[in-house]
PDB file as gemmi writes it, atoms N, CA and C in Angstrom:
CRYST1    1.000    1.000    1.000  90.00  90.00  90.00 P 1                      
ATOM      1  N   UNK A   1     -31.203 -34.259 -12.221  1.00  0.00           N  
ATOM      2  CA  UNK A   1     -31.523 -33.542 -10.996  1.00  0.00           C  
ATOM      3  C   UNK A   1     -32.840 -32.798 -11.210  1.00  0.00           C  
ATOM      4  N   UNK A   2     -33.594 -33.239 -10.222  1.00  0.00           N  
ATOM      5  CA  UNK A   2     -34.907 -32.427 -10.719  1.00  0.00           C  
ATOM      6  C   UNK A   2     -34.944 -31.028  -9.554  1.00  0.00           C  
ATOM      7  N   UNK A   3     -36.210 -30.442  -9.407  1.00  0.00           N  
ATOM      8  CA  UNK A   3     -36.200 -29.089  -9.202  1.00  0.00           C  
ATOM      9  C   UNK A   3     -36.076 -29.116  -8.017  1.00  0.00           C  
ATOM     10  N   UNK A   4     -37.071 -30.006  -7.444  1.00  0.00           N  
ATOM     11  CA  UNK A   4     -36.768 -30.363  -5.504  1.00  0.00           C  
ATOM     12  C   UNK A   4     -35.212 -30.658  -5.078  1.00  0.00           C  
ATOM     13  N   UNK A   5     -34.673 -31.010  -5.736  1.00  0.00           N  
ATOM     14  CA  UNK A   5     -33.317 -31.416  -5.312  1.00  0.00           C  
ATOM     15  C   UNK A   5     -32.454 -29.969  -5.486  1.00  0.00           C  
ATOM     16  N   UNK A   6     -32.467 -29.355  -6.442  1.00  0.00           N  
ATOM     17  CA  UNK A   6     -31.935 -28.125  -7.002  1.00  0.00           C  
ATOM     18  C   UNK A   6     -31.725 -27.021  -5.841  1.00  0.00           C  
ATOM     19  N   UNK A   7     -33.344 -26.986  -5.673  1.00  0.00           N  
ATOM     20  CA  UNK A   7     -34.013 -25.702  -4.533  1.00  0.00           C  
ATOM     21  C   UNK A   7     -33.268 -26.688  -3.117  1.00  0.00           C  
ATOM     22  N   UNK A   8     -33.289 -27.664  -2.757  1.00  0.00           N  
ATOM     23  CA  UNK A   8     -32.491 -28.037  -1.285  1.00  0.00           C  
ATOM     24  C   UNK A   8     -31.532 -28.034  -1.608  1.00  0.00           C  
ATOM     25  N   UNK A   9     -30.481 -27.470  -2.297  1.00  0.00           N  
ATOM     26  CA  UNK A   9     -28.906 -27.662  -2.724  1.00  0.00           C  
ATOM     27  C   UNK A   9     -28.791 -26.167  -2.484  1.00  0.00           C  
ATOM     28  N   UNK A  10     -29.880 -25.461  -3.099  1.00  0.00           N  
ATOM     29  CA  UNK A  10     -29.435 -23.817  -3.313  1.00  0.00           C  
ATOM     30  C   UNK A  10     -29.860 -22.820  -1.634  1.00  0.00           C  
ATOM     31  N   UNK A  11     -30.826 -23.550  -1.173  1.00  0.00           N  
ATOM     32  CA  UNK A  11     -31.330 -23.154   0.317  1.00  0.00           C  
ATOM     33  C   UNK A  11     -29.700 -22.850   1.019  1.00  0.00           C  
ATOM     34  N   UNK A  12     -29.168 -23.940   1.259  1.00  0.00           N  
ATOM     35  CA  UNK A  12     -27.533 -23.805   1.825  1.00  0.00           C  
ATOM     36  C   UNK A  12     -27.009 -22.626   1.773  1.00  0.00           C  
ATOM     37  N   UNK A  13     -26.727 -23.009   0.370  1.00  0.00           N  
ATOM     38  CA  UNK A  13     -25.643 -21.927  -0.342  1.00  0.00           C  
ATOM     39  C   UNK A  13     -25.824 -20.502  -0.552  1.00  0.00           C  
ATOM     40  N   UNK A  14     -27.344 -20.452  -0.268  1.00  0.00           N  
ATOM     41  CA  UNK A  14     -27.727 -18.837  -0.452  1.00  0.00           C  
ATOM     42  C   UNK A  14     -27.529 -18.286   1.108  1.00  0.00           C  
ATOM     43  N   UNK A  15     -28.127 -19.062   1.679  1.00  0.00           N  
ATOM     44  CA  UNK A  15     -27.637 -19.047   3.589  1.00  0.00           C  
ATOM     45  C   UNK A  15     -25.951 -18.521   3.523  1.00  0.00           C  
ATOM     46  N   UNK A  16     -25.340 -19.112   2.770  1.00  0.00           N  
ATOM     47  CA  UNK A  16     -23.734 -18.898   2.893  1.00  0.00           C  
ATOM     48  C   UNK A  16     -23.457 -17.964   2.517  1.00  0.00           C  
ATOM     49  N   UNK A  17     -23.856 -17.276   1.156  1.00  0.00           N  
ATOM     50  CA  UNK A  17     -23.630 -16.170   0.700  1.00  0.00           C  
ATOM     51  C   UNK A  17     -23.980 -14.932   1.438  1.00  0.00           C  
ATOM     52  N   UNK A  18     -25.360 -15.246   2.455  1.00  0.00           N  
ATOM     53  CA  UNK A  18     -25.865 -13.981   2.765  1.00  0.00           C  
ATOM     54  C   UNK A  18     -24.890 -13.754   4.150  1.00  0.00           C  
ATOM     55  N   UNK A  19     -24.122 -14.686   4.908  1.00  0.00           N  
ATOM     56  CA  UNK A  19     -23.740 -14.375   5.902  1.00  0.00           C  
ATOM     57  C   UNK A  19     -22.642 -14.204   5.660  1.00  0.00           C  
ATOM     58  N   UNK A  20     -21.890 -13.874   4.553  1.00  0.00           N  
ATOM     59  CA  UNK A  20     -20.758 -13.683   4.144  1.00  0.00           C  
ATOM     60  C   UNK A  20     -20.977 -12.361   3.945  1.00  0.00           C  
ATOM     61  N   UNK A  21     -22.374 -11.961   3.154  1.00  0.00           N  
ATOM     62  CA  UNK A  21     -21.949 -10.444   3.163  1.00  0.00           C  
ATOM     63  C   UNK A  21     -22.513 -10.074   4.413  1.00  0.00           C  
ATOM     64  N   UNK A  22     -22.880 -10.515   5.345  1.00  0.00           N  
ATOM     65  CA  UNK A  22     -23.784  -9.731   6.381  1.00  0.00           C  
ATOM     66  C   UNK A  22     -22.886  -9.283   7.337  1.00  0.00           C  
ATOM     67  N   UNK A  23     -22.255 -10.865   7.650  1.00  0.00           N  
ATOM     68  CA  UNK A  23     -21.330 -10.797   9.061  1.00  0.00           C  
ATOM     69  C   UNK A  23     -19.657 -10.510   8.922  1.00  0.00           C  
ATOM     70  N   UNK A  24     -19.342 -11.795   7.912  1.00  0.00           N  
ATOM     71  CA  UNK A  24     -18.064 -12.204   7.675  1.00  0.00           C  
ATOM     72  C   UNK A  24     -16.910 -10.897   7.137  1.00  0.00           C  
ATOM     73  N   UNK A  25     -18.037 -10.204   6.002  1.00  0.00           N  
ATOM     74  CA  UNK A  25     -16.861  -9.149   5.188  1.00  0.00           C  
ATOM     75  C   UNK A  25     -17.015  -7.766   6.076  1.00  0.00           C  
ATOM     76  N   UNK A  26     -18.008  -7.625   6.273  1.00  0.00           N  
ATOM     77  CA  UNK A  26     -17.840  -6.555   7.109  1.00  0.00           C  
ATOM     78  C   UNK A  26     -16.841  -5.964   8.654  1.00  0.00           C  
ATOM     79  N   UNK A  27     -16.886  -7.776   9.194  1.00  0.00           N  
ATOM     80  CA  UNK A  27     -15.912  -7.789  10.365  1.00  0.00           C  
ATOM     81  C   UNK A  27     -14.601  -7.646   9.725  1.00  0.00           C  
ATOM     82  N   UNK A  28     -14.042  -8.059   8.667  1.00  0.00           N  
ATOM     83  CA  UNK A  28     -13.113  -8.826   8.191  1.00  0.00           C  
ATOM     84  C   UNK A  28     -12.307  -7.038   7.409  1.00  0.00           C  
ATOM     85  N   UNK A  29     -13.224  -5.978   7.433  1.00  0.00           N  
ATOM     86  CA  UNK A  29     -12.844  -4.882   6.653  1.00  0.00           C  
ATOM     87  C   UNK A  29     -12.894  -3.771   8.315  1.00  0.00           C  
ATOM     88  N   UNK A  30     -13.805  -4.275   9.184  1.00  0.00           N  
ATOM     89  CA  UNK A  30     -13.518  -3.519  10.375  1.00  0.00           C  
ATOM     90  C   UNK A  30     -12.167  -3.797  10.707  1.00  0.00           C  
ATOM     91  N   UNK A  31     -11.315  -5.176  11.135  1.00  0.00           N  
ATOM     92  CA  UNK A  31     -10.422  -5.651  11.546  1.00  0.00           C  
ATOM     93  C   UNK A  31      -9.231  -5.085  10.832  1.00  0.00           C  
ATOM     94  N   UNK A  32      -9.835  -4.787   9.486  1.00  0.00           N  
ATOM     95  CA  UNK A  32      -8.131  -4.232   9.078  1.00  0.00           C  
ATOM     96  C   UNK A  32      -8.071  -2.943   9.000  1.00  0.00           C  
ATOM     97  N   UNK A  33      -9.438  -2.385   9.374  1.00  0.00           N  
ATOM     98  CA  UNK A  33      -9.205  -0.783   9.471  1.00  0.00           C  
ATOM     99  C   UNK A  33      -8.719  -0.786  10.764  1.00  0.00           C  
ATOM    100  N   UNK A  34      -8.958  -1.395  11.827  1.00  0.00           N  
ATOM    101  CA  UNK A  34      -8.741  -1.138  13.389  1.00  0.00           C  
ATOM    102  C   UNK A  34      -6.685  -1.646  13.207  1.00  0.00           C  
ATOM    103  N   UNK A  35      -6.171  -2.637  12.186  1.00  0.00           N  
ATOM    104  CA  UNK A  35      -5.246  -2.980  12.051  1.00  0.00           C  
ATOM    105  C   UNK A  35      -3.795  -1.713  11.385  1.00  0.00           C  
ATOM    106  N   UNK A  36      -5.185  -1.105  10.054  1.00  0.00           N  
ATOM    107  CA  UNK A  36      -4.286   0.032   9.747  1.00  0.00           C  
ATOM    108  C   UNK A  36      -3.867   1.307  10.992  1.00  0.00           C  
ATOM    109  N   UNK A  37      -5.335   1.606  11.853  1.00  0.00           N  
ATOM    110  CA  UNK A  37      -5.033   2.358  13.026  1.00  0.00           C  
ATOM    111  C   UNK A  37      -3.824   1.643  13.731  1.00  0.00           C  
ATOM    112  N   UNK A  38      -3.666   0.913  14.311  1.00  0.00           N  
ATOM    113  CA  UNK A  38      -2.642   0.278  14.789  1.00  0.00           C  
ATOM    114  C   UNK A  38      -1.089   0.273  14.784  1.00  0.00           C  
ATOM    115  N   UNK A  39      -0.985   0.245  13.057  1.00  0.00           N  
ATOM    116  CA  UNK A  39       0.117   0.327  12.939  1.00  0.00           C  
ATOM    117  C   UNK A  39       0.681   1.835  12.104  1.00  0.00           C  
ATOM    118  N   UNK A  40      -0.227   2.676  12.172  1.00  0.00           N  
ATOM    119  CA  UNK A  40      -0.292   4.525  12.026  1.00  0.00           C  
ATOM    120  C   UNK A  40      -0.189   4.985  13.156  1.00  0.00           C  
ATOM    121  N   UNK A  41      -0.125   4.445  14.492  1.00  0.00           N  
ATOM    122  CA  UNK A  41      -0.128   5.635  15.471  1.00  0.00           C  
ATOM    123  C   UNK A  41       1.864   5.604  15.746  1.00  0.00           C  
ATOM    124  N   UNK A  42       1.976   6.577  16.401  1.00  0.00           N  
ATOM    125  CA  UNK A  42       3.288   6.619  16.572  1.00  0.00           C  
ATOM    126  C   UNK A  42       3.485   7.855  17.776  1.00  0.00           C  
ATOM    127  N   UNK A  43       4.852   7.857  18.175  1.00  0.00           N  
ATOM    128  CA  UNK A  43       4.971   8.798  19.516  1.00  0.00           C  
ATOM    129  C   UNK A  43       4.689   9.841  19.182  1.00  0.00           C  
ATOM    130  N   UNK A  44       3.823  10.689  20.620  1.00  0.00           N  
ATOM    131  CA  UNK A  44       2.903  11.896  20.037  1.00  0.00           C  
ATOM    132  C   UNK A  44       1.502  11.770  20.102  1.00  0.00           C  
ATOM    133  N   UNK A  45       0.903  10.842  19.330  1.00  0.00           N  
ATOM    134  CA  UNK A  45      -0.326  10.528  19.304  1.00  0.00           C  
ATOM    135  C   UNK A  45      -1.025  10.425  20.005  1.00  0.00           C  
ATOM    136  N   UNK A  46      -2.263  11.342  20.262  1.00  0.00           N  
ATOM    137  CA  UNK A  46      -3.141  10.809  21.364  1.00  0.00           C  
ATOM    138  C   UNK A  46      -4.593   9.713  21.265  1.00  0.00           C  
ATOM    139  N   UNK A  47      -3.980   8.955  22.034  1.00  0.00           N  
ATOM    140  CA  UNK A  47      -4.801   7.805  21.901  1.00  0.00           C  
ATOM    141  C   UNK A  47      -5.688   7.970  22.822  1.00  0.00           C  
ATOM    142  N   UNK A  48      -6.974   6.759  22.701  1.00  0.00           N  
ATOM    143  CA  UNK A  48      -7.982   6.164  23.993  1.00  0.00           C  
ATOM    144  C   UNK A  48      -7.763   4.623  24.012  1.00  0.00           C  
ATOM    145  N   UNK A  49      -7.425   4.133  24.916  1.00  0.00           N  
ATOM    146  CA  UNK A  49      -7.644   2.720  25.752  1.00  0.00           C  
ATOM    147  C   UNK A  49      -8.953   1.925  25.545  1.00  0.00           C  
ATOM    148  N   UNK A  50      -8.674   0.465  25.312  1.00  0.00           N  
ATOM    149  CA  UNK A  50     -10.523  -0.046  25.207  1.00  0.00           C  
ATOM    150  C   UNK A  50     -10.932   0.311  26.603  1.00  0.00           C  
ATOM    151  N   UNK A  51      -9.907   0.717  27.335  1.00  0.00           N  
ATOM    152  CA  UNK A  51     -10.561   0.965  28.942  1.00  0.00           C  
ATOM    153  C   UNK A  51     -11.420   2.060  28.530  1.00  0.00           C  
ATOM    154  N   UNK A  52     -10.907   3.039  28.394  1.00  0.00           N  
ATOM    155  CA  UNK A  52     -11.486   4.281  28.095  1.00  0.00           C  
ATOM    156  C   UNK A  52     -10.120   5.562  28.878  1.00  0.00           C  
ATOM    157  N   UNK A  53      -9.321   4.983  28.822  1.00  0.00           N  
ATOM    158  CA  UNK A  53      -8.198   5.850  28.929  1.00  0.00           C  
ATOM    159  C   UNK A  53      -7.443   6.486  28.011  1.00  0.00           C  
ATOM    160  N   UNK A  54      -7.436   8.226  28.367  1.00  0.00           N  
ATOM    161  CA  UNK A  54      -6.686   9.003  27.252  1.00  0.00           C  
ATOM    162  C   UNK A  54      -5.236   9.151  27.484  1.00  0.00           C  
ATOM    163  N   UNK A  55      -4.694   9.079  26.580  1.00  0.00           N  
ATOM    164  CA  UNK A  55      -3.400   9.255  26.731  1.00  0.00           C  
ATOM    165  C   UNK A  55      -2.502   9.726  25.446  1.00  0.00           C  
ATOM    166  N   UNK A  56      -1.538   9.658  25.516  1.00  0.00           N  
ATOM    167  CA  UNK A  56      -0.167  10.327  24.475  1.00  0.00           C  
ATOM    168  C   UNK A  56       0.592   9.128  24.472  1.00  0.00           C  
ATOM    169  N   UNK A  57       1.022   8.862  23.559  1.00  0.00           N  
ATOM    170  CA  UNK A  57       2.047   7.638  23.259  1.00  0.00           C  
ATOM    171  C   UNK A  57       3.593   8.596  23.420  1.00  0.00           C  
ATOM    172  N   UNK A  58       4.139   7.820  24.202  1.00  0.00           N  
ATOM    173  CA  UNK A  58       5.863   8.814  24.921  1.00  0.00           C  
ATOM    174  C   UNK A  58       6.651   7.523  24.062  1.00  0.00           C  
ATOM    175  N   UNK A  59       6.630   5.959  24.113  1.00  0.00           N  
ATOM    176  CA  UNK A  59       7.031   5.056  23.630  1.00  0.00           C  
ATOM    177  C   UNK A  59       6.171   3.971  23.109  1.00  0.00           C  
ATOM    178  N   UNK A  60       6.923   3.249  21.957  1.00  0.00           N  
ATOM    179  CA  UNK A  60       5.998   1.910  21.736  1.00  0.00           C  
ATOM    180  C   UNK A  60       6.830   1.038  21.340  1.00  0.00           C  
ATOM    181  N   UNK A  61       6.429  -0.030  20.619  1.00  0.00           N  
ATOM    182  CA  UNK A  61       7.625  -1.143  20.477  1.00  0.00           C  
ATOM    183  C   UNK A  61       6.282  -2.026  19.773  1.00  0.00           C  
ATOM    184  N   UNK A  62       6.996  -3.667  19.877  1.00  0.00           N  
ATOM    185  CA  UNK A  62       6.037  -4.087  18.767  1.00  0.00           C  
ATOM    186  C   UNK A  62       4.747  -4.613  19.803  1.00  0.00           C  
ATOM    187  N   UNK A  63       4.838  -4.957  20.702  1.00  0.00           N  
ATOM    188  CA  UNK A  63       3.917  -5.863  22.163  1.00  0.00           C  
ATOM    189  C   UNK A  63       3.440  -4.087  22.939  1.00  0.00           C  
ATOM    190  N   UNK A  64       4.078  -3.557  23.409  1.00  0.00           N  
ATOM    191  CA  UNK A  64       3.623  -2.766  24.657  1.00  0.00           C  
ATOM    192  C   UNK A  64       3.853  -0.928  23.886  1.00  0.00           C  
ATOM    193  N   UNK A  65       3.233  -0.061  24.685  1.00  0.00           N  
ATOM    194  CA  UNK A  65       3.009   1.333  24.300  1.00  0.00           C  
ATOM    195  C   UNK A  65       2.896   1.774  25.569  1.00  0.00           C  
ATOM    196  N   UNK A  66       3.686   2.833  25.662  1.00  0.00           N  
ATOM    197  CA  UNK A  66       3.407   3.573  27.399  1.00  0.00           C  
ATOM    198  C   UNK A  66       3.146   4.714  26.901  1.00  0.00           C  
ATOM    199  N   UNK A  67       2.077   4.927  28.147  1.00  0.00           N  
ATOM    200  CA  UNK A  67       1.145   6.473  27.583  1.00  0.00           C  
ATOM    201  C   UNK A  67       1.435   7.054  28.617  1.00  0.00           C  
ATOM    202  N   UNK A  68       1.093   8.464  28.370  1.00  0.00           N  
ATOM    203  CA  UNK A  68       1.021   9.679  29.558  1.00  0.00           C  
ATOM    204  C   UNK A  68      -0.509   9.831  29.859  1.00  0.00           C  
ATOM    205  N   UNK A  69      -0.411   9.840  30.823  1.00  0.00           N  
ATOM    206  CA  UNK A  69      -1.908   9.782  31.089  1.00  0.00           C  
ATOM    207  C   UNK A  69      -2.161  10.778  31.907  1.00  0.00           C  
ATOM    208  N   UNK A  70      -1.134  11.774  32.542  1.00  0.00           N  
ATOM    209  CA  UNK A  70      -1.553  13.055  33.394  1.00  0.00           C  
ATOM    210  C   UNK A  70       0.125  12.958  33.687  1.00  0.00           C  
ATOM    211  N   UNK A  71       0.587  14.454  33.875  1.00  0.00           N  
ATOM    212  CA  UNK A  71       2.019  14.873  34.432  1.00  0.00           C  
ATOM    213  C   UNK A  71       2.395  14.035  35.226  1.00  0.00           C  
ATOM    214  N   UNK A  72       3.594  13.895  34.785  1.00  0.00           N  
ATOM    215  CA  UNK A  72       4.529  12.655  35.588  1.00  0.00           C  
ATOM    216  C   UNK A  72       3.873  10.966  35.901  1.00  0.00           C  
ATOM    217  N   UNK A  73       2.778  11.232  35.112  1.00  0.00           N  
ATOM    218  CA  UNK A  73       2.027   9.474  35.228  1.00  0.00           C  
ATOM    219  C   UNK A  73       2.235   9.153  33.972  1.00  0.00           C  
ATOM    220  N   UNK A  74       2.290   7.879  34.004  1.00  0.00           N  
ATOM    221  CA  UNK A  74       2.691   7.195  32.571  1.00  0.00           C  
ATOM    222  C   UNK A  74       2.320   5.509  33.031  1.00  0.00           C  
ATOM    223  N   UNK A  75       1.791   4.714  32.198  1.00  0.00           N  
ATOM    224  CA  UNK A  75       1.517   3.801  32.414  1.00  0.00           C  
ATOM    225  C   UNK A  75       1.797   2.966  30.970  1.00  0.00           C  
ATOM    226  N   UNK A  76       1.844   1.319  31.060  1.00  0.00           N  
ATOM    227  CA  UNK A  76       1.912   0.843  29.804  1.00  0.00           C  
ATOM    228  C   UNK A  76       0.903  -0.555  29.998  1.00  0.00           C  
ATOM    229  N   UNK A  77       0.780  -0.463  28.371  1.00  0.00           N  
ATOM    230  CA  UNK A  77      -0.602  -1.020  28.132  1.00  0.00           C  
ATOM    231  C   UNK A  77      -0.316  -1.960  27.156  1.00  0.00           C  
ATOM    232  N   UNK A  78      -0.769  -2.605  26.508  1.00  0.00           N  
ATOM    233  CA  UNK A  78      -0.501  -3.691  25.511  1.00  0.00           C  
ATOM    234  C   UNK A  78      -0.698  -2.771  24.118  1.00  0.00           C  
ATOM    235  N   UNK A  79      -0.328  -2.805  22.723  1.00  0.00           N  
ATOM    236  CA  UNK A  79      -0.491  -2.272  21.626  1.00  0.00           C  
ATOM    237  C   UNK A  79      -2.336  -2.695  21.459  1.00  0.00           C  
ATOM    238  N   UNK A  80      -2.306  -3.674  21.333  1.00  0.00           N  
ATOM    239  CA  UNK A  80      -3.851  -4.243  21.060  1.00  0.00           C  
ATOM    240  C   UNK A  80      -5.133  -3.653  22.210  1.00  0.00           C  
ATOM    241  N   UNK A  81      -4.556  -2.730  23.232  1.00  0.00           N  
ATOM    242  CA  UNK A  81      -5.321  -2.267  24.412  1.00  0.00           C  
ATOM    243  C   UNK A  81      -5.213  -0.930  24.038  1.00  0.00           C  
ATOM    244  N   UNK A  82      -4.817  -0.567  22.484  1.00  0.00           N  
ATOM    245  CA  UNK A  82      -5.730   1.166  21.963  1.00  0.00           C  
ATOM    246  C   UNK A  82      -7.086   0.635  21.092  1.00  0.00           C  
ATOM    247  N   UNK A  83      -7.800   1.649  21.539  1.00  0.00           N  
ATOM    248  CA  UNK A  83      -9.047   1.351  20.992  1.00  0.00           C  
ATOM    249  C   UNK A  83      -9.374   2.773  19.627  1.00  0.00           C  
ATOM    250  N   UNK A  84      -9.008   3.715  19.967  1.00  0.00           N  
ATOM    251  CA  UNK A  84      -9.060   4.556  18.873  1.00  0.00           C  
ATOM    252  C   UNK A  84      -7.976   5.451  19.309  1.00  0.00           C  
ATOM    253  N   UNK A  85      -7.668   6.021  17.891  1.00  0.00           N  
ATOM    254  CA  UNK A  85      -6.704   7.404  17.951  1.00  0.00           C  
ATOM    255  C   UNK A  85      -7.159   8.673  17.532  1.00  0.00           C  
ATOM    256  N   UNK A  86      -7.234   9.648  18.417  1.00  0.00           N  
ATOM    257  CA  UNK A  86      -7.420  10.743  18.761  1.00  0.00           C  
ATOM    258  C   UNK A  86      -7.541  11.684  17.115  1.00  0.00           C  
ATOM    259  N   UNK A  87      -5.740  11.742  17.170  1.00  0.00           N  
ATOM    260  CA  UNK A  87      -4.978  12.301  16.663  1.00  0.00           C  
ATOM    261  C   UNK A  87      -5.668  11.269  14.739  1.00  0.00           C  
ATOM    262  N   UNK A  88      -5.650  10.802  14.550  1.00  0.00           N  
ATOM    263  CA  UNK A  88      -5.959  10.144  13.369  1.00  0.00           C  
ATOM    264  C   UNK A  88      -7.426  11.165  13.172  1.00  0.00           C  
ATOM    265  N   UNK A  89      -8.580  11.043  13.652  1.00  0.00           N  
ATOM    266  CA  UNK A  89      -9.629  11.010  14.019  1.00  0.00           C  
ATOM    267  C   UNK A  89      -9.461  12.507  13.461  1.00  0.00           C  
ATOM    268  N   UNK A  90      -8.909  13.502  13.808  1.00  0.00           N  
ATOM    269  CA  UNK A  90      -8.877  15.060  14.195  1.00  0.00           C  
ATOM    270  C   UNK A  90      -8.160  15.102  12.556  1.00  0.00           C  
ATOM    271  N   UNK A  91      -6.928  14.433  12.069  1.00  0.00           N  
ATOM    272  CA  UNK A  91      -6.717  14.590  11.296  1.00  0.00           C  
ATOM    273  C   UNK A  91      -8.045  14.046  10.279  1.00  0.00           C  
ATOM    274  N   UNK A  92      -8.183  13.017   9.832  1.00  0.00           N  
ATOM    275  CA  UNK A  92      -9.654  12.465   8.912  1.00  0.00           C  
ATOM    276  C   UNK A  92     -10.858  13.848   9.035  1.00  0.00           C  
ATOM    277  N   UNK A  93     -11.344  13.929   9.726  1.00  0.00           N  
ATOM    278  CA  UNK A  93     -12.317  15.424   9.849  1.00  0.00           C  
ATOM    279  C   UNK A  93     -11.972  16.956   9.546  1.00  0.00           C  
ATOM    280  N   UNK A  94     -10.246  16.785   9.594  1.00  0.00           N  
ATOM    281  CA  UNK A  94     -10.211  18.310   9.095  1.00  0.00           C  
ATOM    282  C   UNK A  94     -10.167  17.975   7.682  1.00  0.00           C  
ATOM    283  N   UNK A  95      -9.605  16.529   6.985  1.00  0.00           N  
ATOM    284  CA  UNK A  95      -9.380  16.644   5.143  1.00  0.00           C  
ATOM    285  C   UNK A  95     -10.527  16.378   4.753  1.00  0.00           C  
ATOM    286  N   UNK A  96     -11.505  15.602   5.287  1.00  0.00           N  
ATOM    287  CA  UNK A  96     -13.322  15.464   4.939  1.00  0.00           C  
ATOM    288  C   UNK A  96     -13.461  17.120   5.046  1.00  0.00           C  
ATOM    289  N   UNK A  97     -13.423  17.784   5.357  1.00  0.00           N  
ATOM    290  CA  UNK A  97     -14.309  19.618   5.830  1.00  0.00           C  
ATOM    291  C   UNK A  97     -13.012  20.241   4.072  1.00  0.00           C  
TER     292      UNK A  97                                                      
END                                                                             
């Protein structure tokens, strides 16, 4: 194998490596932090909606979560339709301080 052949074999593979660390691991470590949020929230918690709705988790189950969203309103949303938790968030910033 001479050097021209070497350098068009390694062009690829360095392409592969770099989008592995660029794109691939980074999504792949977002997804399971958004996964650990997920399965840490519990009744009580105040959540936000990818809508952008705040709410309190009153119930959840493994598919659906019904929130309070203002006195005597309550609505339910899919588990995968929280986008962040409040309550996580408030806790993480007071043990960082």
């Amino acid at each position: 194998m001479d050097l021209e052949q070497l350098q068009s074999f390694a062009f690829p593979v360095l392409l592969v490596v770099i989008f592995y660390f660029l794109l691939y691991r980074p999504q792949k470590k977002q997804q399971k932090k958004r996964q650990t949020m997920l399965e840490a929230v519990k009744v009580g918690s105040r959540v936000i909606t990818v809508g952008g709705i705040y709410g309190e988790i009153m119930a959840i189950n493994e598919e659906r979560v019904r929130l309070r969203i203002a006195d005597n309103v309550e609505i339910e949303v899919s588990r995968s339709a929280i986008g962040s938790s409040i309550t996580q968030e408030k806790n993480e910033a007071a043990n960082a301080k």
